[in-house]
C-alpha positions in Angstrom: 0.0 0.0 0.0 2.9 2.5 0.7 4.1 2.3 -2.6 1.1 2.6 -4.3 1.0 5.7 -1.8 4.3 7.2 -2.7 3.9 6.6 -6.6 0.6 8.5 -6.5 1.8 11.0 -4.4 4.9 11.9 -6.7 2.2 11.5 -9.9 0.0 13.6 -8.4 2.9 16.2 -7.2 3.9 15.5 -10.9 0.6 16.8 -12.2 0.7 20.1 -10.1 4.0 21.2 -11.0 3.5 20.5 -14.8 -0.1 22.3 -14.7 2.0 25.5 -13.2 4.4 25.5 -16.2 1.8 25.1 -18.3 0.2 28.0 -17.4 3.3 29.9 -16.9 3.7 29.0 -20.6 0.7 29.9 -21.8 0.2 33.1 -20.5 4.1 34.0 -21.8 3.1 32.9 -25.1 0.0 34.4 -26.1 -2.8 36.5 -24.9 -5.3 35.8 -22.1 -7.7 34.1 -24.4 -4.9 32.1 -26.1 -3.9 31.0 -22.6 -7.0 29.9 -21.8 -7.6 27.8 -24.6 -4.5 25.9 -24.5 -5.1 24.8 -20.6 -8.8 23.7 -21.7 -7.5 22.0 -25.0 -6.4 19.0 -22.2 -9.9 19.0 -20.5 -11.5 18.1 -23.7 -10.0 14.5 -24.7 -9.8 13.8 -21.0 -13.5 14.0 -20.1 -14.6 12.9 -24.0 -12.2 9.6 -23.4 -12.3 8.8 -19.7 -15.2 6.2 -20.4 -12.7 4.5 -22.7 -10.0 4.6 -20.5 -11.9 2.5 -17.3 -12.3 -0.4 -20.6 -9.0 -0.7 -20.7 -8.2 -0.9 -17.5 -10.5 -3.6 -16.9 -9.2 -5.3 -20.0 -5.8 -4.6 -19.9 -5.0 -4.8 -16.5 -4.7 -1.5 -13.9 -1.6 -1.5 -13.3 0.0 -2.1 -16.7 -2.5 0.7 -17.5 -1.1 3.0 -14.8 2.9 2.2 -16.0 2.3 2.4 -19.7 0.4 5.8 -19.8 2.6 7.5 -16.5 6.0 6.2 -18.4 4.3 8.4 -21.4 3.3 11.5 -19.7 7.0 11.1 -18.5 8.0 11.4 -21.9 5.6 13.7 -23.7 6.7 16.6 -20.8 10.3 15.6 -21.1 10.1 16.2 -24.5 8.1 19.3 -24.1 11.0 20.8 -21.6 13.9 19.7 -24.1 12.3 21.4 -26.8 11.8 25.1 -25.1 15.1 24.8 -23.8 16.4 24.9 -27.7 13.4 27.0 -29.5 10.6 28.8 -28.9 7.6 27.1 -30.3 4.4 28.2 -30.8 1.4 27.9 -28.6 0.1 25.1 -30.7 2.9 23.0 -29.5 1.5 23.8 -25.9 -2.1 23.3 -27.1 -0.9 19.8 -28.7 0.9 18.6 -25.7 -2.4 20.0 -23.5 -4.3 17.6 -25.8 -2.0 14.5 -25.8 -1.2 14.7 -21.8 -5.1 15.1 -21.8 -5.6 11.5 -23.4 -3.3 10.1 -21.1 -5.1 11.5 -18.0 -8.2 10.0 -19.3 -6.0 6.4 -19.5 -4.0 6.8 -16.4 -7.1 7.9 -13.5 -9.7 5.1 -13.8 -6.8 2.7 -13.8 -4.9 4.5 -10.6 -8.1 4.3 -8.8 -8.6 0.9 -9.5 -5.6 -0.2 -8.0 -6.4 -0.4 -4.2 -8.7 -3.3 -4.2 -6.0 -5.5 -5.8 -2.9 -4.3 -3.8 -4.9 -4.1 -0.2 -7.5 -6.2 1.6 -11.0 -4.9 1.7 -11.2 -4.2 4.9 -8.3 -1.5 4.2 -10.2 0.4 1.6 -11.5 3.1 3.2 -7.9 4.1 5.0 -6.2 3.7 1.7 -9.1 6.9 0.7 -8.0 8.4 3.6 -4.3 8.3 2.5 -5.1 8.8 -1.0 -7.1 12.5 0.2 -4.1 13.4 2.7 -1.1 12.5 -1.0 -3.5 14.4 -3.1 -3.6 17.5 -0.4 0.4 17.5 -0.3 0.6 16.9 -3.8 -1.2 20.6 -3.8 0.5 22.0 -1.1 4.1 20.9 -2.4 3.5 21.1 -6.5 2.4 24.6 -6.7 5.4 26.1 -5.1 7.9 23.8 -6.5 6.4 24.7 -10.0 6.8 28.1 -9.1 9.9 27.9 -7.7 11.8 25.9 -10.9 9.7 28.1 -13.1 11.2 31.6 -11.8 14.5 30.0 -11.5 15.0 29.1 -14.8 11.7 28.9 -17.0 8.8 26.4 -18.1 11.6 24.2 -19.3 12.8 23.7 -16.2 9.4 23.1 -14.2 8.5 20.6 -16.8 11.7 18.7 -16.5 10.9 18.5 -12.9 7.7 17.1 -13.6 8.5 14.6 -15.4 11.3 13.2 -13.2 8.5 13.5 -11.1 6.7 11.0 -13.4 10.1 9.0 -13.3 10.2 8.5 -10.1 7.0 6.6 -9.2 7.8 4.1 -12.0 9.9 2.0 -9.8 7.6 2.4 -7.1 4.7 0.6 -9.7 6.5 -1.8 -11.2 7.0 -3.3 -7.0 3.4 -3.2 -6.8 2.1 -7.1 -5.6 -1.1 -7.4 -7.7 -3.2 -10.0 -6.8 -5.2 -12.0 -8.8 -8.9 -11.2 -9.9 -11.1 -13.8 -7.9 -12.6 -16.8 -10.2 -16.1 -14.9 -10.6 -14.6 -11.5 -11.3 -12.2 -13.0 -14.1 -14.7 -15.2 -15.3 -16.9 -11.9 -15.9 -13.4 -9.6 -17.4 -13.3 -8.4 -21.0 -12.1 -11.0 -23.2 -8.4 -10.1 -24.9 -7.5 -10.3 -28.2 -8.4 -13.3 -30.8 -8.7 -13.7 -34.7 -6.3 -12.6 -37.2 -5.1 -9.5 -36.6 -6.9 -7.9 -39.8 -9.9 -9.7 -37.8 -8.9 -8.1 -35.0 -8.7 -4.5 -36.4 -11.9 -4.5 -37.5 -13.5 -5.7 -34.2 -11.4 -3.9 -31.8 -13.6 -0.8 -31.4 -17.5 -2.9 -31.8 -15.7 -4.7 -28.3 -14.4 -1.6 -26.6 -18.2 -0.2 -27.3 -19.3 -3.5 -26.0 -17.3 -3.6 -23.4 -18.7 0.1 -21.9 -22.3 -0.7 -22.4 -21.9 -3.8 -20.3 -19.6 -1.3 -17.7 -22.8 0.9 -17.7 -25.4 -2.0 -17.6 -23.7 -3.3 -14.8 -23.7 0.1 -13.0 -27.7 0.5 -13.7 -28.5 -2.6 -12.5 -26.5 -2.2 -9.1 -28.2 -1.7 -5.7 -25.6 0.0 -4.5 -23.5 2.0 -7.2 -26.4 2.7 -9.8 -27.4 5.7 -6.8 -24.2 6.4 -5.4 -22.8 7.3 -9.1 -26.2 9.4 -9.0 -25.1 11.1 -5.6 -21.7 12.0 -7.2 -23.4 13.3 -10.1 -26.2 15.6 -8.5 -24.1 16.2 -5.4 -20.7 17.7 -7.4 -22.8 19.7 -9.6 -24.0 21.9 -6.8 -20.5 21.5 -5.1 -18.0 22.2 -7.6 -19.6 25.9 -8.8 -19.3 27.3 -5.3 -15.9 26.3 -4.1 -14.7 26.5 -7.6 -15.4 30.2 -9.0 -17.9 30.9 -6.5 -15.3 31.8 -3.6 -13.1 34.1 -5.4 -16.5 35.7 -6.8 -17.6 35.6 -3.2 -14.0 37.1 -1.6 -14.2 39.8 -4.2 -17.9 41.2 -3.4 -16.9 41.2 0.3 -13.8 43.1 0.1 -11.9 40.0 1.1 -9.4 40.7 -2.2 -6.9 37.9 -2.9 -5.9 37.5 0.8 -8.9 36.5 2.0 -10.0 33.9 -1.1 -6.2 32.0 0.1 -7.8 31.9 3.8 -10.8 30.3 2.7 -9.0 28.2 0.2 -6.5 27.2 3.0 -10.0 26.4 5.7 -11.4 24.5 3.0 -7.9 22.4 2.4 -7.3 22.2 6.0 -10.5 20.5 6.9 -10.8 18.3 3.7 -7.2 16.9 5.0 -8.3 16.2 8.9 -11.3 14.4 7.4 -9.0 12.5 5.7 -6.3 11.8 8.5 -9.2 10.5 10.5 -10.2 7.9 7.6 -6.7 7.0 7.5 -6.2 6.8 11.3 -9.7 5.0 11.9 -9.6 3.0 9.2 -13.1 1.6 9.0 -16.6 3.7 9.6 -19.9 2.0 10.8 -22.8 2.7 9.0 -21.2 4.0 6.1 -23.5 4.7 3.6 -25.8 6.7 6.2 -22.8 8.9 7.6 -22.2 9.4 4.1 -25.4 10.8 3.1 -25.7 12.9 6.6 -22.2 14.1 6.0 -23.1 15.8 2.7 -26.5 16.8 3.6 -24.8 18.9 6.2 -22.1 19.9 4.3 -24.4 21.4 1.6 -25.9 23.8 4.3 -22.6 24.8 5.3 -22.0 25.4 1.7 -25.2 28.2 1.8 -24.0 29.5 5.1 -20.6 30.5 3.5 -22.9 33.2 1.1 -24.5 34.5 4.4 -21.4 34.9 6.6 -20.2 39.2 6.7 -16.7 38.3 8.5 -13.8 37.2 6.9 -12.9 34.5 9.8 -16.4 33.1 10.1 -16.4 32.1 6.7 -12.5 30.7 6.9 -14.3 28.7 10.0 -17.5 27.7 8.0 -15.5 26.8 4.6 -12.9 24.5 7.0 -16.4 23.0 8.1 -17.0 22.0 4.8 -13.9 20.9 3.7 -14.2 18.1 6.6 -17.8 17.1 5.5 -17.4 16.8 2.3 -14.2 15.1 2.6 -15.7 12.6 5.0 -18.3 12.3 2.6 -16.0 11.8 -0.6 -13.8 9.5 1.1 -16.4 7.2 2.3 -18.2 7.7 -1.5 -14.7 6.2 -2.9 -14.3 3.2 -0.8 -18.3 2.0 -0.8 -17.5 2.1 -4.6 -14.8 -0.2 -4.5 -16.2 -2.2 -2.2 -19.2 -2.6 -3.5 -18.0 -3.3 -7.4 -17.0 -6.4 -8.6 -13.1 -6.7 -9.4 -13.6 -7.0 -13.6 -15.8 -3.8 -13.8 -14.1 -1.7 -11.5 -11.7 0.7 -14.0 -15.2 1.1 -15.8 -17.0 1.9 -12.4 -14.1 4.2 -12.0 -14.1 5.9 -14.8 -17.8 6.6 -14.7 -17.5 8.2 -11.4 -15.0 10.1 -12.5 -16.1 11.0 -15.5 -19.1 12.8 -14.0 -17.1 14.1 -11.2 -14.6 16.1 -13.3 -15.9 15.7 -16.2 -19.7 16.9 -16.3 -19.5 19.2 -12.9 -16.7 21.4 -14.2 -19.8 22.9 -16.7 -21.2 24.5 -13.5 -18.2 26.8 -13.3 -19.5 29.5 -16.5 -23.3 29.0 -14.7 -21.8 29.6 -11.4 -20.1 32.8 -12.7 -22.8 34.2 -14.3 -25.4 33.7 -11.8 -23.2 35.4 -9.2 -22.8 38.3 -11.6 -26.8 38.5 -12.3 -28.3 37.7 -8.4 -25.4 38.4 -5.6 -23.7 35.3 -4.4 -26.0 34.2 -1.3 -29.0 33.5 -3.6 -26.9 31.6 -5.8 -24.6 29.6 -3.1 -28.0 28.6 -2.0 -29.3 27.4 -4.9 -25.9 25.5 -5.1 -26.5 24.3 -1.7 -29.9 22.4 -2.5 -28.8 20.5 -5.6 -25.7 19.1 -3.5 -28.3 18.3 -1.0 -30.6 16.7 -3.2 -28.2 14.5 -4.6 -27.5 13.8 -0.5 -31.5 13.2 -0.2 -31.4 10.7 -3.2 -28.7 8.8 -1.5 -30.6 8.5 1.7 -34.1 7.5 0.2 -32.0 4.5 -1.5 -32.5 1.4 1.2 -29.6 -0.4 -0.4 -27.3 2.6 -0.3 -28.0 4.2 2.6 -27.6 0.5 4.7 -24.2 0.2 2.9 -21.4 -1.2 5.0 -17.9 -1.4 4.9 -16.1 -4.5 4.8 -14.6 -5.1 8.3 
């Protein structure tokens, strides 16, 4: 489990720092809308292909998945440093690169969160989340300013090249990784691999990777427990995302907060998500999980309208470090029910769908979000926000299957 740990953790620090450079890059290269169309360019192929990438995890194997497409977002950035180190390229090189590292992320996600339930006993599941929120926090916390640092010290080139030893770095870590076996039923139930002639196979490669997601998402209907928990992601990030996405630094700005006070709430929000975390990963294990889940986010959602509604600058640091604990409580305990609770062969597809909605689909709140604040004043809007997380909470809760959900022990 601690190396899966440490080869996300340097991925994910990975990620941040090239994201900085990237945007360092951009800006340097173009104007703002220029900028802002090369960092969406990746966003594109990664929410358009995610789907496709939980298939092949789940046909090729997760963690052959995770080395392949990490050894070539190792490469594609490496190759991106060495060549603004000899030229200035254009920003459709950045776009490109944006694109490709894009397709990779779409590969390289369902398949890293598939890999807990084959490296750790079920019972551990919900501690790995734990872990996996407290790596993702310091992946933030350290990223940014090392991509800041390498950038102002000498360029893009220089941040990318330390993402991608980044990259480097957690290969070793992966390829120690102790896989075990799919169980008789689950492999009995995995895509089938390659057979025929390989004009034969050509032809029928894409009619099986279709086949093989419409049996991914008929198995996710059909489920007691995951066909309303991917719901509750859904409904539940679509009224989450818009608020502590654009919605703070909207909200900062209309209460003469200024930059300052949008890093405090940022910071309250981070803080608390990671103590929710540290206590999954301390506890391990939570009773009743499906219920706390549900309560967890129903509350968090009315601290999410009580943000809008706070004057003081330190209230709503409090309020928004309130939420960061709910919600991560609730995510956390969202991620292990879901690996729990699929079967081995469908779990990168059952990944991929819930994170396909999750950055994929809520992201398209952001523009909404913006514009809504801009027409109505932020506490009408946080609230609005506030009852679709909530209802997504409520769904949960009215699902007897889902709301009984338990833990493995």
């Amino acid at each position: 489990m601690l190396r899966w740990l440490g080869a996300y953790g340097l991925s994910a620090t990975g990620d941040s720092v090239y994201h900085v450079a990237l945007t360092w890059a951009a800006t340097r290269g173009g104007s703002a809308a220029e900028a802002g169309a090369v960092l969406a360019a990746g966003a594109v192929p990664r929410a358009l292909l995610m789907l496709g990438g939980g298939v092949l995890a789940d046909r090729i194997g997760p963690r052959t998945v995770v080395l392949v497409s990490d050894t070539a977002r190792c490469l594609v950035v490496l190759g991106l440093a060495a060549l603004l180190w000899l030229t200035t390229p254009g920003l459709w090189v950045l776009a490109a690169v944006a694109v490709v590292f894009g397709i990779l992320d779409a590969v390289f996600m369902p398949a890293v969160g598939a890999l807990p339930p084959r490296i750790v006993p079920r019972g551990q599941l919900a501690r790995v989340q734990g872990l996996r929120g407290l790596a993702g926090r310091g992946a933030t916390v350290a990223g940014a300013p090392l991509g800041g640092a390498a950038t102002a010290l000498s360029g893009a080139p220089a941040a990318f090249t330390a993402a991608a030893a980044l990259f480097a770095l957690s290969l070793p870590l992966l390829l120690t990784l102790r896989i075990a076996p799919l169980p008789p039923s689950a492999a009995e139930n995995s895509p089938p691999g390659p057979v025929g002639s390989p004009a034969a196979e050509r032809g029928g490669r894409l009619k099986r990777l279709a086949g093989d997601l419409a049996d991914g998402l008929r198995y996710v209907r059909g489920h007691r427990v995951l066909g309303p928990l991917i719901v509750v992601v859904a409904v539940s990030d679509l009224g989450f995302v818009g608020p502590l996405g654009v919605g703070l630094a909207l909200l900062a700005e209309a209460r003469g907060w200024g930059a300052p006070g949008l890093g405090w709430l940022l910071a309250g929000f981070a803080a608390g998500s990671a103590a929710a975390s540290l206590l999954l990963a301390v506890r391990g294990r939570i009773p009743r999980a499906g219920l706390v889940m549900g309560l967890a986010l129903v509350t968090g959602s009315a601290a999410i309208a009580a943000l809008a509604l706070l004057p003081g600058l330190v209230a709503a640091v409090a309020v928004a470090a309130l939420v960061g604990v709910l919600t991560g409580v609730s995510g956390s305990l969202c991620g292990a029910l879901l690996q729990t609770a699929a079967d081995p062969a469908h779990l990168g597809r059952v990944t991929s769908l819930a994170t396909f909605v999750s950055l994929g689909l809520a992201p398209l709140s952001f523009p909404l979000t913006g514009a809504a604040v801009g027409l109505w004043d932020a506490t009408p809007v946080f609230a609005v926000s506030a009852l679709v997380c909530a209802a997504g909470a409520v769904y949960g809760l009215c699902s007897v299957h889902l709301r009984r959900a338990e833990l493995p022990h």
